[in-house]
C-alpha positions in Angstrom: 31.8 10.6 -37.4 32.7 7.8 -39.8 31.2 9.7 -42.8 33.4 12.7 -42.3 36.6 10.4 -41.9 35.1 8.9 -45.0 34.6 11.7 -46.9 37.7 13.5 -45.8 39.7 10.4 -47.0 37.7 10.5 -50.2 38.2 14.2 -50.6 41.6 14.3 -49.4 42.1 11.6 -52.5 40.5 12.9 -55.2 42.9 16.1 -54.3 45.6 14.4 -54.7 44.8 13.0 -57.9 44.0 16.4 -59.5 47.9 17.3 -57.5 49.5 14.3 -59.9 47.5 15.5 -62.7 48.7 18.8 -62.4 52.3 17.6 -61.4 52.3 15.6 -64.9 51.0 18.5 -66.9 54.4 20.7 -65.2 56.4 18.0 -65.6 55.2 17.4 -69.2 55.9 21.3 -70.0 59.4 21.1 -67.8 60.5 18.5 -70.2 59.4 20.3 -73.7 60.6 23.6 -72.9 63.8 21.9 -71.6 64.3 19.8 -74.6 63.6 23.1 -77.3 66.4 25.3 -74.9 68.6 22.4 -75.4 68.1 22.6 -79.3 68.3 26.1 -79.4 71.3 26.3 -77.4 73.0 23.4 -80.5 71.7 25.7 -83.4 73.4 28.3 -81.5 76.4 27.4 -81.1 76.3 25.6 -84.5 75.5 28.6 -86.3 78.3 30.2 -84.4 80.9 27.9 -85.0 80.1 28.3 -88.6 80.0 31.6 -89.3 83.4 31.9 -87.9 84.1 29.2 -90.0 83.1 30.5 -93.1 84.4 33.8 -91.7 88.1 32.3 -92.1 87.9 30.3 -95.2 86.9 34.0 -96.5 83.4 33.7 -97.4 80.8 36.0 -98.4 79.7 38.1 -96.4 76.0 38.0 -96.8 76.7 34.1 -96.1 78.0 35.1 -93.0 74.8 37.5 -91.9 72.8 34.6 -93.1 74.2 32.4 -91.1 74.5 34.8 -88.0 71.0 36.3 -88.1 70.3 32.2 -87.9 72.5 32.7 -84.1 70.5 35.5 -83.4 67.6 33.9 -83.8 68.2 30.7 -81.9 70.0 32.9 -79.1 66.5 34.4 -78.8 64.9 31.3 -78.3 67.3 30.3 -75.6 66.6 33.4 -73.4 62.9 33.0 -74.6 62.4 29.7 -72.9 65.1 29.9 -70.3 63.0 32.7 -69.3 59.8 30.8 -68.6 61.7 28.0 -66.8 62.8 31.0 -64.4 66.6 30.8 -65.1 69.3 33.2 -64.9 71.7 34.1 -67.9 74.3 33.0 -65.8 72.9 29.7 -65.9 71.9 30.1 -69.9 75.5 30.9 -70.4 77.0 27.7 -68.7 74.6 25.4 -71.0 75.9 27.6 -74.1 79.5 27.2 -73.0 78.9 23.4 -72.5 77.6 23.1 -75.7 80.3 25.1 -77.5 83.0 22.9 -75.8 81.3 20.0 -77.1 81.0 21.0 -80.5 84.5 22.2 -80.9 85.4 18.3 -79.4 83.5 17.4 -82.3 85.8 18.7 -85.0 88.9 18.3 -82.6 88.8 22.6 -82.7 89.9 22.4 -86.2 87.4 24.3 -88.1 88.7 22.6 -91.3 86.4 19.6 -89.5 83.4 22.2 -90.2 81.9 20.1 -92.3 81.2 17.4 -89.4 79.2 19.7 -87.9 77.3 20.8 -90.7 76.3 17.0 -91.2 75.1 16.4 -88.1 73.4 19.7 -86.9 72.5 21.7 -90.4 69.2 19.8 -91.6 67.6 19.9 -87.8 68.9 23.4 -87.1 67.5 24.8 -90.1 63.8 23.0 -89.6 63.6 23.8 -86.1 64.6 27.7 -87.3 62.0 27.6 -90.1 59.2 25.3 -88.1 59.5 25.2 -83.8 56.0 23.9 -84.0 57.3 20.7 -85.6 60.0 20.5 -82.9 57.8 21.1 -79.8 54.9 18.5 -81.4 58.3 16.0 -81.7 59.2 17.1 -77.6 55.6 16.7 -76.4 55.1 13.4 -78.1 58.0 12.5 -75.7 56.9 14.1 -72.9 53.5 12.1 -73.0 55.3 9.0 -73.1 57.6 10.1 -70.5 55.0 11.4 -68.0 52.0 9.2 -68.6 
């Protein structure tokens, strides 16, 4: 009788550490796909505010599909991931519209401040564009530390 108490306490035990493992690798993945939605949703809404930026100031037009393809492409990536955490567009769309709101702060909706946002978002949006892998390696490093 004592042995199966033991080794149901022993069992029940070693579960539960393979439950935290497992509860640390979600929590781990949570947290990086997350974090790249996050950036995604920036670089959107950056590449956005540009274009109609450089849409006023009368600029080329082939600057302009440059720079909205860019959207497109981060846009993507927002539904891609939002997707895998199981959320809605409605719910995608707040997070964009939060973000936009906060970006336009940034330049006090003057896009004659455009150039604000270009130093603070251009560099990172355009690696994270041209190399995700860097950004998720940055995220999981985090996430590691995070969830250890």
């Amino acid at each position: 009788m004592i042995k199966k108490i033991i080794l149901t306490f022993i069992l029940g035990f070693l579960s539960c550490g393979i439950s935290l493992a497992e509860t640390k690798e979600v929590s781990r993945a949570k947290y990086v796909l997350s974090n790249m939605q996050q950036d995604y949703i920036m670089c959107y809404c950056f590449y956005k505010i540009g274009a109609e930026y450089i849409r006023k100031s009368n600029g080329e037009e082939s600057l302009i599909e440059g720079v909205e393809k860019s959207s497109d492409v981060s846009l993507k990536f927002v539904h891609e991931t939002g997707e895998l955490m199981s959320m809605s567009a409605k719910e995608m769309s707040s997070k964009v519209e939060v973000e936009v709101k906060k970006q336009l702060d940034l330049i006090d909706n003057d896009f004659n401040k455009a150039s604000i946002l270009l130093e603070k978002y251009a560099k990172q949006c355009k690696n994270l564009i041209e190399n995700k892998q860097q950004r998720i390696s940055f995220w999981e490093k985090k996430a590691n530390i995070k969830f250890q």
